[in-house]
Phi, psi and omega in degrees: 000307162334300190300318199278334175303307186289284212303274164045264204309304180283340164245038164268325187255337158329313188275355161276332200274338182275319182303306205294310170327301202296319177306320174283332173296313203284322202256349169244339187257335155325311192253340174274334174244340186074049185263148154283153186302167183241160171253182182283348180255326147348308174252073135255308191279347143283359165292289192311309191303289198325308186299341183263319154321296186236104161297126215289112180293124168253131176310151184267167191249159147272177176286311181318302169324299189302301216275324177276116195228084169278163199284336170295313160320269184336332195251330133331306186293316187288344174277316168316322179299314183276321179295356177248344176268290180338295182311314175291331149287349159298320175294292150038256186258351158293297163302341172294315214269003191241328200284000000 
């Protein structure tokens, strides 16, 4: 049950880091390069390209920390995670809303 929570967990925000993408691509690279819009699984495979080219410096862990992976950790990432897509779409849609 655990295992079907995180996976959940993690493609809600994936499929949120593709939305937030697709909203920023429409609002800076459409009008600013004159590019076509992207849909969400679109930006989902340019999310994936950046990430696999440039990988995410993650903090090292302990061992102990890595092998106990408890739903508090896990409820930890997910709020760092989505409160870190969130800021960045508040930035956003503040420089969308001054162009």
């Amino acid at each position: 049950m655990r295992m079907l929570t995180t996976f959940c967990g993690f493609s809600v925000l994936l499929l949120f880091r593709g939305w937030v993408l697709s909203l920023l691509w429409g609002w800076f690279m459409v009008p600013l390069f004159h590019l076509p819009p992207i849909l969400l699984f679109e930006a989902l495979g340019v999310y994936l390209l950046v990430r696999l080219f440039c990988p995410h410096n993650s903090e090292q862990k302990d061992q102990k920390e890595v092998k106990d992976i408890t739903f508090k950790y896990i409820w930890k990432v997910f709020v760092h995670e989505g409160s870190y897509i969130t800021f960045f779409l508040a930035l956003g849609w503040i420089i969308h809303l001054l162009l």
